[in-house]
PyMOL commands that place a pseudoatom at each C-alpha (Angstrom):
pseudoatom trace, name=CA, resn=UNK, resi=1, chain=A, elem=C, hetatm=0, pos=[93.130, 91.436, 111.337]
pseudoatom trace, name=CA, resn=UNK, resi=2, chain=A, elem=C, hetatm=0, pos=[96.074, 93.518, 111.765]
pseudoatom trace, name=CA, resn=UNK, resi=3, chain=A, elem=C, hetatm=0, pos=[94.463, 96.338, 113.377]
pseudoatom trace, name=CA, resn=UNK, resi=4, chain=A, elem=C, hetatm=0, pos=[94.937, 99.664, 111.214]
pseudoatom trace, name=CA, resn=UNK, resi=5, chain=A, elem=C, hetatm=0, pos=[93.026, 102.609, 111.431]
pseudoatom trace, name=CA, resn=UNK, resi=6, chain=A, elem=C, hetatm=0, pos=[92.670, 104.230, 108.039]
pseudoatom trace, name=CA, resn=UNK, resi=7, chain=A, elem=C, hetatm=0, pos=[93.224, 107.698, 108.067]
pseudoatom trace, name=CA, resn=UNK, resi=8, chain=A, elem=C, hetatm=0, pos=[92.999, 110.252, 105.376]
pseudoatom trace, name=CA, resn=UNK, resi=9, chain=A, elem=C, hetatm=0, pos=[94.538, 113.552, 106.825]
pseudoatom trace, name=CA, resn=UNK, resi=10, chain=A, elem=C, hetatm=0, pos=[96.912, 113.576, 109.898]
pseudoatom trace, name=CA, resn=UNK, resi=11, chain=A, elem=C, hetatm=0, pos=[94.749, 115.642, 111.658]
pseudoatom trace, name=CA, resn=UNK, resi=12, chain=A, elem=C, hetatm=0, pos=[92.644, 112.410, 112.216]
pseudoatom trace, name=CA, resn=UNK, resi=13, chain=A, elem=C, hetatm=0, pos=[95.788, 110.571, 114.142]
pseudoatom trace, name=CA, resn=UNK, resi=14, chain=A, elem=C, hetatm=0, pos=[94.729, 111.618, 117.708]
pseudoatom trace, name=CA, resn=UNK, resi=15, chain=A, elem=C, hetatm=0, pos=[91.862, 108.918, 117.442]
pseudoatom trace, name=CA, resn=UNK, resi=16, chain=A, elem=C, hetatm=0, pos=[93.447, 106.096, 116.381]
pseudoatom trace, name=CA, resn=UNK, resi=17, chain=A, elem=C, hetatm=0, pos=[94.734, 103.127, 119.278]
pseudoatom trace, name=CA, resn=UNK, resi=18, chain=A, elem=C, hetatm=0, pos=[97.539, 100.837, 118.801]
pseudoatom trace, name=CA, resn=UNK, resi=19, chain=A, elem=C, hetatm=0, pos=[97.636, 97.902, 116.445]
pseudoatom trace, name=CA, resn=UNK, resi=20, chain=A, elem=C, hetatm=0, pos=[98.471, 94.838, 116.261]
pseudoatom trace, name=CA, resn=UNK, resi=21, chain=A, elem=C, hetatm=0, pos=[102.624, 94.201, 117.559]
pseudoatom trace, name=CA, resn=UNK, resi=22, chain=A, elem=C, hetatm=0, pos=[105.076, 94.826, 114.851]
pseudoatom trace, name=CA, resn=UNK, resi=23, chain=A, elem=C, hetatm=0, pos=[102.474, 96.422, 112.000]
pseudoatom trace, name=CA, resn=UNK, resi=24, chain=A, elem=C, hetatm=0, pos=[101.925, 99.875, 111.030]
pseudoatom trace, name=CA, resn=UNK, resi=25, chain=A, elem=C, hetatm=0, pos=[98.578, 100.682, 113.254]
pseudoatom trace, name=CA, resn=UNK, resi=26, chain=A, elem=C, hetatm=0, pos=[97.907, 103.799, 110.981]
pseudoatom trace, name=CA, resn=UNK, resi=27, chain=A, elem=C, hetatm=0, pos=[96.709, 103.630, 107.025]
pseudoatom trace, name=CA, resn=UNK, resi=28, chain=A, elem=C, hetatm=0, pos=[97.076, 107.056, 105.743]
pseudoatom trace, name=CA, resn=UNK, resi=29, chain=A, elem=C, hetatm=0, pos=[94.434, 106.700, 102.712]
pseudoatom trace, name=CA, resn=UNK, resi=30, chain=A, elem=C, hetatm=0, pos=[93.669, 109.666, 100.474]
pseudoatom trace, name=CA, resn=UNK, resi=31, chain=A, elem=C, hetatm=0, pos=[94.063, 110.564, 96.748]
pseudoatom trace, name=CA, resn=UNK, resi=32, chain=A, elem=C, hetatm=0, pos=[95.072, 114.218, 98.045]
pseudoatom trace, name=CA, resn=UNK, resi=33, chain=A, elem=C, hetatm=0, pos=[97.939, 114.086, 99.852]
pseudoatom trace, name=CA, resn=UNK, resi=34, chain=A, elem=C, hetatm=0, pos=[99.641, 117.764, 99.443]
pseudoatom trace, name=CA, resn=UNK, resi=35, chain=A, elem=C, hetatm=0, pos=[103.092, 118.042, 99.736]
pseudoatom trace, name=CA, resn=UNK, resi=36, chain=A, elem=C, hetatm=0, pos=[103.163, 119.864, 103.245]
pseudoatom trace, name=CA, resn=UNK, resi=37, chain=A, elem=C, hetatm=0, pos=[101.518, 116.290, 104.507]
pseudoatom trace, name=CA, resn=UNK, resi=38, chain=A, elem=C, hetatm=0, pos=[104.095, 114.052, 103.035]
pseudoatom trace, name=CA, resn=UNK, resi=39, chain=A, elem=C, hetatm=0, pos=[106.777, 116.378, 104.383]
pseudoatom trace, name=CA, resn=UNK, resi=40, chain=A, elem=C, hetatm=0, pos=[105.069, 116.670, 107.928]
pseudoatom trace, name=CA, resn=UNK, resi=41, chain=A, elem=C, hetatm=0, pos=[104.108, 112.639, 108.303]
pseudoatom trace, name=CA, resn=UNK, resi=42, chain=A, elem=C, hetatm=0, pos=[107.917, 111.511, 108.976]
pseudoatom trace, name=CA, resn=UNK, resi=43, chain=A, elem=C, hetatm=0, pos=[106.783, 112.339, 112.781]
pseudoatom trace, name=CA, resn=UNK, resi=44, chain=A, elem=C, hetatm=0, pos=[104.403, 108.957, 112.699]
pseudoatom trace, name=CA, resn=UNK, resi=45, chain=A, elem=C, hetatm=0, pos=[106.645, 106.317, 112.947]
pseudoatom trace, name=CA, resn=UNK, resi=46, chain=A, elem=C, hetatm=0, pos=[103.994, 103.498, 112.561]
pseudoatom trace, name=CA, resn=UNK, resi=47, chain=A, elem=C, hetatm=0, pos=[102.614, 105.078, 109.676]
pseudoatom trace, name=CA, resn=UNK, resi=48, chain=A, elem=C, hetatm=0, pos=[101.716, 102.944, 106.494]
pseudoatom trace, name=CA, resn=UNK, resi=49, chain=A, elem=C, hetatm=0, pos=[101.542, 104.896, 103.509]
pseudoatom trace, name=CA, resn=UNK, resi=50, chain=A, elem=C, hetatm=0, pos=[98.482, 103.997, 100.268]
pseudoatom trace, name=CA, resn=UNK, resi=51, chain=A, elem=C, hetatm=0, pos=[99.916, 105.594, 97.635]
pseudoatom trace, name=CA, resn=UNK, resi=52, chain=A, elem=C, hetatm=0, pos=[97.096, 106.297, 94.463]
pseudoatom trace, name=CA, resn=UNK, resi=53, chain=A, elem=C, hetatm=0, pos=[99.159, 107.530, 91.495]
pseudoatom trace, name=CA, resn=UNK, resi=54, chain=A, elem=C, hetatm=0, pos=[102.936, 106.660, 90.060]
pseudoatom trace, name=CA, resn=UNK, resi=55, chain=A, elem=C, hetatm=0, pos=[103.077, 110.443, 90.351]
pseudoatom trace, name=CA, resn=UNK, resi=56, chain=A, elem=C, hetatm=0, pos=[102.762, 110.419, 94.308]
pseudoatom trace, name=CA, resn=UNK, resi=57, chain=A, elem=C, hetatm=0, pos=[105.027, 107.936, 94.528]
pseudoatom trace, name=CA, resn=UNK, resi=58, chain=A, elem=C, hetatm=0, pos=[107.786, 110.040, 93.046]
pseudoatom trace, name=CA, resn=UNK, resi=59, chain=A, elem=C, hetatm=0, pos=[106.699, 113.015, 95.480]
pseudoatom trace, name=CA, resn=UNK, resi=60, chain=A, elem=C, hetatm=0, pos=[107.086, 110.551, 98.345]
pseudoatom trace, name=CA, resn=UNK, resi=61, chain=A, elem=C, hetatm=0, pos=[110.580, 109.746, 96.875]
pseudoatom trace, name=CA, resn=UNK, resi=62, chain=A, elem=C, hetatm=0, pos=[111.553, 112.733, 97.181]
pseudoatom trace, name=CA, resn=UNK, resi=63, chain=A, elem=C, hetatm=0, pos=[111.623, 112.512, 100.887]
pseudoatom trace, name=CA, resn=UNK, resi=64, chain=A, elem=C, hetatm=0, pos=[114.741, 112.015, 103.033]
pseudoatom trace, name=CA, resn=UNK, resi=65, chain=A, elem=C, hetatm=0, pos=[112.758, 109.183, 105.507]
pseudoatom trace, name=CA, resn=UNK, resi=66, chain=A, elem=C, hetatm=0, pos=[111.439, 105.706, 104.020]
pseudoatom trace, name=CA, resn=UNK, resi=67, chain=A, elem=C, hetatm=0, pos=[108.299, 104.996, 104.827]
pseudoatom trace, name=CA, resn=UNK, resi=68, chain=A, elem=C, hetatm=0, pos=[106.123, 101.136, 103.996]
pseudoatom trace, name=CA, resn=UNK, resi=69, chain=A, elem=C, hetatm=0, pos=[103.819, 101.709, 101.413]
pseudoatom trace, name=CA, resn=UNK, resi=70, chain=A, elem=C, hetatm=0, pos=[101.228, 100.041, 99.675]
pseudoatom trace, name=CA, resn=UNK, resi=71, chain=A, elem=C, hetatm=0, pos=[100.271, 101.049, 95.617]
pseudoatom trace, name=CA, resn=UNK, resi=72, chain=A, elem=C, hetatm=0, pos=[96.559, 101.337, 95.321]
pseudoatom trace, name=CA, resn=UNK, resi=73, chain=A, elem=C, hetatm=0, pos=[95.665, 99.594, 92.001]
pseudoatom trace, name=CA, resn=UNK, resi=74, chain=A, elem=C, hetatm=0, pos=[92.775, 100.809, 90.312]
pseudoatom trace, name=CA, resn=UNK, resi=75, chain=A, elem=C, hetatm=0, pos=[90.581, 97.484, 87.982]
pseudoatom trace, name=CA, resn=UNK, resi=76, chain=A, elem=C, hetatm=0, pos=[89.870, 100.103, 85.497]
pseudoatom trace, name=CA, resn=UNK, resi=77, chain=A, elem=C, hetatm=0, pos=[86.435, 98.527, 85.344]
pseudoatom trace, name=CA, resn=UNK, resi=78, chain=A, elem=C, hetatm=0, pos=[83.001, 99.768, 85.520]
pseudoatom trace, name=CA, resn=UNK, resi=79, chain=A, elem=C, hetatm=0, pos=[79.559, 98.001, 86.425]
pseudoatom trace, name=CA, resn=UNK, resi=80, chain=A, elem=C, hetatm=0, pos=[80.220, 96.036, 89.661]
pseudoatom trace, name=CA, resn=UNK, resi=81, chain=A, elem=C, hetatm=0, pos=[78.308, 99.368, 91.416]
pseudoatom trace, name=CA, resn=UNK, resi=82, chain=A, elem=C, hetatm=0, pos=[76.189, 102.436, 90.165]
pseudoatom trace, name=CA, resn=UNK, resi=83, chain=A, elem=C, hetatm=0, pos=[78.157, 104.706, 89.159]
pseudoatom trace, name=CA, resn=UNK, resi=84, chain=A, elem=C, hetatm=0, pos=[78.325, 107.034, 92.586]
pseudoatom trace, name=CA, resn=UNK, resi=85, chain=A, elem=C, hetatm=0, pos=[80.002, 103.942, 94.549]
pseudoatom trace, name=CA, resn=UNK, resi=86, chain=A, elem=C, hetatm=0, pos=[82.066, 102.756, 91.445]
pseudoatom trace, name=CA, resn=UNK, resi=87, chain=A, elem=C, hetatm=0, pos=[85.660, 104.003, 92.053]
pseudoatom trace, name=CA, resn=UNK, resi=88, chain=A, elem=C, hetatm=0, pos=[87.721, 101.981, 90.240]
pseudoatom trace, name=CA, resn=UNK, resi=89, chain=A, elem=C, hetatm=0, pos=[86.507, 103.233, 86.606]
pseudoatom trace, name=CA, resn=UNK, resi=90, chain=A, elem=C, hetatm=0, pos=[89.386, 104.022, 84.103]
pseudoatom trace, name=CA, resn=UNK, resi=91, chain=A, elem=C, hetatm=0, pos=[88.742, 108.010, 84.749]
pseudoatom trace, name=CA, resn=UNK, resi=92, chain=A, elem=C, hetatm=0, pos=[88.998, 107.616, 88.807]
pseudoatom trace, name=CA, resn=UNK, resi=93, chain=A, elem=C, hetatm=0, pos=[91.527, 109.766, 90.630]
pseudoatom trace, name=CA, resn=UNK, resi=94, chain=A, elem=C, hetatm=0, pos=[91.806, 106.441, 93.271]
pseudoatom trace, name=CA, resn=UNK, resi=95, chain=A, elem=C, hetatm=0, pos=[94.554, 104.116, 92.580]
pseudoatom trace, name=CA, resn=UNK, resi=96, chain=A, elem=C, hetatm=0, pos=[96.839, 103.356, 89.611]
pseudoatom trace, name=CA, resn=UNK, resi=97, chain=A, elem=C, hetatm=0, pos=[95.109, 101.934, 86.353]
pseudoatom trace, name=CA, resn=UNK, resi=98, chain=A, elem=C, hetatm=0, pos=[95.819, 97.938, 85.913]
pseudoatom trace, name=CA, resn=UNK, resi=99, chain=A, elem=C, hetatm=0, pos=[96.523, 98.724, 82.391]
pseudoatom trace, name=CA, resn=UNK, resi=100, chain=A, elem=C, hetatm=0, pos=[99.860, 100.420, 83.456]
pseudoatom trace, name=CA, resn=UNK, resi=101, chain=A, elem=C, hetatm=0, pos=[100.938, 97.136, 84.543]
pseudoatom trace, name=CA, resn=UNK, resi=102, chain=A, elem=C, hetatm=0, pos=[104.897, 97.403, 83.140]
pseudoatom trace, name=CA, resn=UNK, resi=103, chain=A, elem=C, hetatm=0, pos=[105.037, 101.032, 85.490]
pseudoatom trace, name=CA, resn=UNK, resi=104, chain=A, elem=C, hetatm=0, pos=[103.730, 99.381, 88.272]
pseudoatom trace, name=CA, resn=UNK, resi=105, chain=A, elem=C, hetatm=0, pos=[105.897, 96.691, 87.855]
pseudoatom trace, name=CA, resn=UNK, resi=106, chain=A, elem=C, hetatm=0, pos=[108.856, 98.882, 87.313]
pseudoatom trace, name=CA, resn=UNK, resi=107, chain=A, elem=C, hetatm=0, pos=[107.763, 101.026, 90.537]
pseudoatom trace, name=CA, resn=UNK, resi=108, chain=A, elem=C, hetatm=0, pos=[108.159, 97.614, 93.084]
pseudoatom trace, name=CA, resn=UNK, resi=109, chain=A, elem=C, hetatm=0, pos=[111.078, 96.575, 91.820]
pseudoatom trace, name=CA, resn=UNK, resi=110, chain=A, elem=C, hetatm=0, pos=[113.081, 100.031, 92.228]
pseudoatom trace, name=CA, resn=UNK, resi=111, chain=A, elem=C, hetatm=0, pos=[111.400, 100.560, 95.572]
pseudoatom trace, name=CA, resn=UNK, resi=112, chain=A, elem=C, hetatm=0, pos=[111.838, 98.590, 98.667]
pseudoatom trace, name=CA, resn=UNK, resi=113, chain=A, elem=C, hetatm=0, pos=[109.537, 100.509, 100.336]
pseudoatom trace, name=CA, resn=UNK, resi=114, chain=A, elem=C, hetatm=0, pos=[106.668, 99.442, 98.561]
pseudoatom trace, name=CA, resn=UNK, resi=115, chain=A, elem=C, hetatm=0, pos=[105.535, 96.306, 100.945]
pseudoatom trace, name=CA, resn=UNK, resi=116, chain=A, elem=C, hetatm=0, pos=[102.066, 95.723, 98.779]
pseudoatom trace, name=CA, resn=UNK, resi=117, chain=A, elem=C, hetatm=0, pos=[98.905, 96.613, 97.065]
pseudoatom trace, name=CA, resn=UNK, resi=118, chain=A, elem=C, hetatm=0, pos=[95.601, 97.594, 97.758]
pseudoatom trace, name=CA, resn=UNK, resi=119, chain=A, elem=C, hetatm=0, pos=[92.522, 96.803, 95.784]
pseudoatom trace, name=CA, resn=UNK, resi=120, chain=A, elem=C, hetatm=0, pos=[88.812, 98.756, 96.303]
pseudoatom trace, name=CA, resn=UNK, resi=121, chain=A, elem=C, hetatm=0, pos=[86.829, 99.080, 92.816]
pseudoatom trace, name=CA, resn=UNK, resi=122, chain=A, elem=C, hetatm=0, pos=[83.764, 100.343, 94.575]
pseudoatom trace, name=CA, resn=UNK, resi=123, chain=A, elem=C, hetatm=0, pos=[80.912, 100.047, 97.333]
pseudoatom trace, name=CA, resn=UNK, resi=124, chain=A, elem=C, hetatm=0, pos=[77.753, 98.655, 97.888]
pseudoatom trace, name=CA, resn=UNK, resi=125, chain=A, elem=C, hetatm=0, pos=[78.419, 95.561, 95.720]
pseudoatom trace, name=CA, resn=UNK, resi=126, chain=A, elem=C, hetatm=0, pos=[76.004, 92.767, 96.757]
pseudoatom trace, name=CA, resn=UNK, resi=127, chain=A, elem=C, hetatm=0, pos=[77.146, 90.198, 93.590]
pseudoatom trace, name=CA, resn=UNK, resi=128, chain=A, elem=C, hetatm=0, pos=[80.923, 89.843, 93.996]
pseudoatom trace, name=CA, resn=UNK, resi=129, chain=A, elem=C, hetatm=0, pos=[81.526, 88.011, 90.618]
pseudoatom trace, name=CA, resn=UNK, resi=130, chain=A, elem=C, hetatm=0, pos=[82.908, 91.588, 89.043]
pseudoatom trace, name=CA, resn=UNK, resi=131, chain=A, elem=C, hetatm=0, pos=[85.188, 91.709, 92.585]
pseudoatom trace, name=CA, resn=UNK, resi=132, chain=A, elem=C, hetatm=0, pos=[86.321, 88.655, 91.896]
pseudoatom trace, name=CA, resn=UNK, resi=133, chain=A, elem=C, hetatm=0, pos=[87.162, 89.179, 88.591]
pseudoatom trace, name=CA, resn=UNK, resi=134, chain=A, elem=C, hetatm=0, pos=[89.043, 92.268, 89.474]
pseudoatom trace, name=CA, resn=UNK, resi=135, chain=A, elem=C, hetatm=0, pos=[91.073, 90.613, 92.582]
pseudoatom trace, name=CA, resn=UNK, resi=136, chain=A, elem=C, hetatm=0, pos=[92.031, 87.730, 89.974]
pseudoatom trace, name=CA, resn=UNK, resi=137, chain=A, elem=C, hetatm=0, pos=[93.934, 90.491, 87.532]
pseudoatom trace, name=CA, resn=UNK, resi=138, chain=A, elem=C, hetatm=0, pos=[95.654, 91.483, 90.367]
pseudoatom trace, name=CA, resn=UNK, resi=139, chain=A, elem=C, hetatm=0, pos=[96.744, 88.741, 92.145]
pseudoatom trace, name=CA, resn=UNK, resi=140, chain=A, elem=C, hetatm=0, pos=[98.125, 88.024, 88.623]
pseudoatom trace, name=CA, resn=UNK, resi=141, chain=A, elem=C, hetatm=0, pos=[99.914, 91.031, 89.212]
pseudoatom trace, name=CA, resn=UNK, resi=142, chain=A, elem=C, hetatm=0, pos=[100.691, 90.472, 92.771]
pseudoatom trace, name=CA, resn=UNK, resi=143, chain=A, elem=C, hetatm=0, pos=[102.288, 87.298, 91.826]
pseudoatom trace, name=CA, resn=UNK, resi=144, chain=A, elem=C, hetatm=0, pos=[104.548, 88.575, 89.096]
pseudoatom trace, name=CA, resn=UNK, resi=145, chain=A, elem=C, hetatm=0, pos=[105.309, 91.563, 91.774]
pseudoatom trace, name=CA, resn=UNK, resi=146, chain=A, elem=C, hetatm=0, pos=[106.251, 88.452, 94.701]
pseudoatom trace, name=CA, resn=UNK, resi=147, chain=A, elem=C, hetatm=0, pos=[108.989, 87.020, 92.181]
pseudoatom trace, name=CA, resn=UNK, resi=148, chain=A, elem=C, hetatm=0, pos=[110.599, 90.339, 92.546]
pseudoatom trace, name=CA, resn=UNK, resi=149, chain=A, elem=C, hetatm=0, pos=[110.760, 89.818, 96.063]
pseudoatom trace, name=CA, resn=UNK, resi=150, chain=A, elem=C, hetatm=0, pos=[107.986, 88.665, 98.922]
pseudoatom trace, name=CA, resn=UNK, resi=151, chain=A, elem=C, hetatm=0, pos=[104.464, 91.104, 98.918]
pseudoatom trace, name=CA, resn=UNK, resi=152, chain=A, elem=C, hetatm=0, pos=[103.351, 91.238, 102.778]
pseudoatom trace, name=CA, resn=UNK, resi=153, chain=A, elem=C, hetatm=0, pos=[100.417, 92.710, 102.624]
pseudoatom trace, name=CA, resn=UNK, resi=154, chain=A, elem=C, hetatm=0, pos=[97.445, 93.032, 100.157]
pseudoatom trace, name=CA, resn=UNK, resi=155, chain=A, elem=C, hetatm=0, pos=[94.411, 95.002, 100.895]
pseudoatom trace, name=CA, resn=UNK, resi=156, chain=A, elem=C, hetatm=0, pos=[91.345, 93.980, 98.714]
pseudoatom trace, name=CA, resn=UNK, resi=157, chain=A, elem=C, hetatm=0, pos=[88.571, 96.527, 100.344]
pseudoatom trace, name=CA, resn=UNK, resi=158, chain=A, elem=C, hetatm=0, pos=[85.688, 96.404, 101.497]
pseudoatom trace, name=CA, resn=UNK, resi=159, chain=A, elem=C, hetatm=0, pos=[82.674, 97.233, 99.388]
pseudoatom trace, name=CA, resn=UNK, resi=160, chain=A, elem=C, hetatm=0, pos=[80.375, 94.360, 99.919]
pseudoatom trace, name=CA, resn=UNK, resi=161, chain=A, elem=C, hetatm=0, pos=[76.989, 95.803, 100.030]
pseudoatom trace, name=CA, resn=UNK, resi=162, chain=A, elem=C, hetatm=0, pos=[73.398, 95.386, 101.659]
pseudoatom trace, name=CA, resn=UNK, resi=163, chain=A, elem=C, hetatm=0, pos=[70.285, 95.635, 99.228]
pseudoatom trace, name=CA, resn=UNK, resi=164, chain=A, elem=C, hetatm=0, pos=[67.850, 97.697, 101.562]
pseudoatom trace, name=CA, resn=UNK, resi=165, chain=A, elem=C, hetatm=0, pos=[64.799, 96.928, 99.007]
pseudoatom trace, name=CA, resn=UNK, resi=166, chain=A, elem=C, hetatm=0, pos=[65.254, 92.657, 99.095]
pseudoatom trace, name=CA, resn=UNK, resi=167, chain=A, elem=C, hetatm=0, pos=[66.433, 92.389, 102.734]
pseudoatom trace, name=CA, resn=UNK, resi=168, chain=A, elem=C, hetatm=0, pos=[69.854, 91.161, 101.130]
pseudoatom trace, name=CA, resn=UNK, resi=169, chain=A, elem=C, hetatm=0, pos=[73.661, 90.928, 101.995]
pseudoatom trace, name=CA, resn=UNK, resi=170, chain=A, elem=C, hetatm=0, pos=[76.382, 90.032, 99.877]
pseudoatom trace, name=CA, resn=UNK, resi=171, chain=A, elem=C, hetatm=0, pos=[77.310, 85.951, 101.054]
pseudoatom trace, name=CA, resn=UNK, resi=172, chain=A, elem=C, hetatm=0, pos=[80.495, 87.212, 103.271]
pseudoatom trace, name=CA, resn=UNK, resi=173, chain=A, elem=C, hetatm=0, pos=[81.781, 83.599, 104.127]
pseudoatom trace, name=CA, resn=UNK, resi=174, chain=A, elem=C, hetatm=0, pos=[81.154, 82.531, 100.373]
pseudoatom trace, name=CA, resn=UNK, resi=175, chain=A, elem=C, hetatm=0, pos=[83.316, 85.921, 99.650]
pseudoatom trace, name=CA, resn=UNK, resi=176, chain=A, elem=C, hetatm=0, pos=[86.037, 84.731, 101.740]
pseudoatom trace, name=CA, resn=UNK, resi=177, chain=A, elem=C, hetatm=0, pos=[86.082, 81.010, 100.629]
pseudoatom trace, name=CA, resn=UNK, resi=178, chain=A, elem=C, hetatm=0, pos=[86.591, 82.410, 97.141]
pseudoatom trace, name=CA, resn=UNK, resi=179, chain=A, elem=C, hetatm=0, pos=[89.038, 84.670, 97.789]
pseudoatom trace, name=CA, resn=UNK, resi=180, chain=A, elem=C, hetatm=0, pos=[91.279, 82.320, 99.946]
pseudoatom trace, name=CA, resn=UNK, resi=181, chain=A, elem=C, hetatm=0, pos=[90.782, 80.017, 97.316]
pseudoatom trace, name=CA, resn=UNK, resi=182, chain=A, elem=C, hetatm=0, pos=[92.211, 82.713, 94.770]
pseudoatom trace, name=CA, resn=UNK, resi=183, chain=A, elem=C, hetatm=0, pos=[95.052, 83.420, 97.275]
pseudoatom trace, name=CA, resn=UNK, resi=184, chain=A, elem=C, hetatm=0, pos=[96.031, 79.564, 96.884]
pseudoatom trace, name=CA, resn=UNK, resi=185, chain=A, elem=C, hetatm=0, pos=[95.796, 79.156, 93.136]
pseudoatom trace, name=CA, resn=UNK, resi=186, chain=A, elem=C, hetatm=0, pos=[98.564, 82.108, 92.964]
pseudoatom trace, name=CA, resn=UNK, resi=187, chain=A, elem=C, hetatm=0, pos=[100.554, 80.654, 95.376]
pseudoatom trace, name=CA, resn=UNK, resi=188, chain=A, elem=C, hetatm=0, pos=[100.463, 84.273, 97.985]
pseudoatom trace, name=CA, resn=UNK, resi=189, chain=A, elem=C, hetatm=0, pos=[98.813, 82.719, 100.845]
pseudoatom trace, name=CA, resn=UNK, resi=190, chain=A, elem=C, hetatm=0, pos=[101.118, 83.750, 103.075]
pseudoatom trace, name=CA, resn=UNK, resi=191, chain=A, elem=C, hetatm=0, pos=[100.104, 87.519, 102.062]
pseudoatom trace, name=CA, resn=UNK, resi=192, chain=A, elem=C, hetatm=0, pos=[98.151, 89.333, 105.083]
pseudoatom trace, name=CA, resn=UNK, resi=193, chain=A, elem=C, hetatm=0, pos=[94.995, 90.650, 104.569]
for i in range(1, 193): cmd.bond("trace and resi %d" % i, "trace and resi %d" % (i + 1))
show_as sticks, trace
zoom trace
């Protein structure tokens, strides 16, 4: 709804259009960020930054120009895909373990430029009980993180599948009943997706 185009090198910012007024139009989205790319982005000024590890948060602190960023939290859960799709494992490279809650925690509070946080466990997911699951830990999160001060943006992912053998999607609007209905009973429904 807010019109981003997620990016995971710079190179790949000549093909992204404008977004919607007033929001970042540009998600940069990669677990590999090198240090010449967080140095060279400060030339994006719409740019909104998915940071995967408490580590690349202190490169990106490091920098003279602020940037809005997002922490990408990581369910540290297995099962909810086969394991090729399943990123959000405890091993995964993508996103900051759940577990590490206090860090996390610690990280929003000393940075104003984090604005919210991002959760993707894994693809091809036609039962979204496990995504459920996972979203509730961290809107419990989120909500502890919005006392600090307002979150504006969460980004739960995509990963609904389609089962090619049965002829089967994942319910979508039964997806989204359940997770406005999750948004209300922690009190961030004025969070954009």
């Amino acid at each position: 709804a807010l019109g981003r185009a997620a990016i995971e090198s710079l190179k790949e910012t000549s093909n992204t259009k404008g977004g919607a007024k007033g929001a970042p139009r540009l998600l940069w989205d990669s677990p590999a960020k090198t240090e010449t790319e967080i140095t060279n982005w400060s030339s994006f000024p719409d740019l909104l930054i998915q940071v995967d590890s408490l580590e690349e948060l202190n490169r990106h602190r490091q920098q003279a120009h602020v940037k809005p960023k997002t922490l990408r939290i990581n369910p540290a859960r297995a099962g909810a895909t086969d394991d090729y799709l399943n990123v959000g494992h405890s091993d995964s490279k993508f996103g900051i373990p759940i577990h590490q809650k206090p860090a996390i925690i610690n990280a929003y509070s000393e940075n104003s430029s984090i604005i919210g946080i991002h959760l993707h466990g894994g693809s091809g997911v036609i039962n979204y009980t496990q995504k459920l699951e996972e979203l509730r830990e961290v809107l419990q999160l989120a909500q502890e993180l919005n006392r600090i001060r307002p979150i504006e943006l969460l980004n739960i992912g995509g990963g609904l599948g389609f089962d090619y053998e049965r002829h089967s999607e994942a319910n979508l609007k039964g997806y989204a009943s359940k997770v406005i209905g999750l948004l209300e009973e922690f009190g961030l429904q004025h969070v954009k997706l």
